[in-house]
C-alpha positions in Angstrom: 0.0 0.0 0.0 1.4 3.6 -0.7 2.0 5.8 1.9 0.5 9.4 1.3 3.9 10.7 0.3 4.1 8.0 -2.7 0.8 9.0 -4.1 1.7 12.9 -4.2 5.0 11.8 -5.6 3.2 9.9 -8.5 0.6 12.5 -8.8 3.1 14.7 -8.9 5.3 13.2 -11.6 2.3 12.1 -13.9 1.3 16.0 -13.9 4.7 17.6 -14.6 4.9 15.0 -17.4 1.4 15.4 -18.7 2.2 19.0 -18.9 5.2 18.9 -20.4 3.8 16.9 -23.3 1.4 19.6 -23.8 4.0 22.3 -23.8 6.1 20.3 -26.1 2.8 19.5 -28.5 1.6 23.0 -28.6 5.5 24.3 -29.2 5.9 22.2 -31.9 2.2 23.5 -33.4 3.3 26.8 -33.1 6.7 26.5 -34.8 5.6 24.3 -38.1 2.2 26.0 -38.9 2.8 29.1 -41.0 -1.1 29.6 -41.1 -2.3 30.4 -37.9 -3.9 33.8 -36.9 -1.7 36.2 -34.8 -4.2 35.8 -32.1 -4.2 32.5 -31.4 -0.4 32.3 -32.1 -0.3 34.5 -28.5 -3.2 32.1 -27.1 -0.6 29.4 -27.6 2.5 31.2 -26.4 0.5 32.0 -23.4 -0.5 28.4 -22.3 3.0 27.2 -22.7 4.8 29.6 -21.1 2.1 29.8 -18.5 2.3 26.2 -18.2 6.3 26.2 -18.1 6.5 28.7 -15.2 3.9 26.1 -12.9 5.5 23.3 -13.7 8.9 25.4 -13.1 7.9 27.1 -10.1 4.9 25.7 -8.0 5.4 21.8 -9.2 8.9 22.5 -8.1 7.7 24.2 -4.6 5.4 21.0 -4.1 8.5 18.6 -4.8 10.6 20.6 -2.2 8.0 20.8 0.0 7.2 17.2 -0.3 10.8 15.9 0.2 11.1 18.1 3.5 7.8 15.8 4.3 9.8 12.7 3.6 12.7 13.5 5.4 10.8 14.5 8.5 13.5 16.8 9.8 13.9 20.8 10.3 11.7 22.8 12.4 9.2 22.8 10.5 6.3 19.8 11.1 4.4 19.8 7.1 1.4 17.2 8.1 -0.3 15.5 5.0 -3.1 18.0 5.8 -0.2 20.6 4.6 0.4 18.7 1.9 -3.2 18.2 0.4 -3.9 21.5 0.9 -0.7 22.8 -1.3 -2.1 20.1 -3.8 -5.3 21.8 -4.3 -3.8 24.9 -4.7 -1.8 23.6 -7.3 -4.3 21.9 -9.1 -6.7 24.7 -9.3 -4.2 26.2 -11.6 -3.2 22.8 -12.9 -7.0 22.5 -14.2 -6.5 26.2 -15.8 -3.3 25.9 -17.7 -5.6 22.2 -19.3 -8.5 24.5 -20.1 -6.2 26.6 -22.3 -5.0 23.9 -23.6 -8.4 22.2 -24.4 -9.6 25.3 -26.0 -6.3 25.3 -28.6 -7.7 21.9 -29.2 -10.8 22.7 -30.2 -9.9 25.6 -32.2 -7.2 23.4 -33.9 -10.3 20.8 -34.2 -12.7 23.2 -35.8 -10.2 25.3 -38.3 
């Protein structure tokens, strides 16, 4: 059975990866398609460079912040209470940088 440190850890590496992908998809969209309106072009730059700065930044802060949970040491006492709740945080943003991401797909869908 995984302890509640495993499952963030997975979590946490199955959404920087997911994430990545999209990043990586949507770069590659942006840099082979000649045809794409100026607006959208900045739609797309916007959810991968948003995306790149969570998975940079707060996916980064949850993987430090989760390591000081697995260690156990310091003066600080993170709980899995702490944990879940820095989770949901990062997922609600998470759930937005997808969103963007879901709309490029239906545009891309419906051109």
């Amino acid at each position: 059975m995984m302890d509640v440190s495993d499952t963030f850890q997975v979590r946490l590496e199955e959404e920087s990866h997911n994430l990545l992908v999209l990043c990586n998809r949507w770069q590659t969209v942006l840099d082979s398609a000649g045809n794409i309106p100026k607006e959208m072009q900045d739609d797309i730059r916007r959810a991968v460079g948003q995306t790149k700065l969570l998975v940079n930044e707060k996916l980064k802060q949850f993987k430090d912040l989760l390591k000081k949970f697995q260690k156990g040491d310091g003066d600080e006492s993170i709980t899995p209470n702490d944990l879940e709740g820095f989770w949901e945080l990062v997922l609600i943003q998470v759930n937005d940088v997808k969103g963007k991401f879901s709309r490029l797909e239906h545009w891309s869908k419906s051109k």
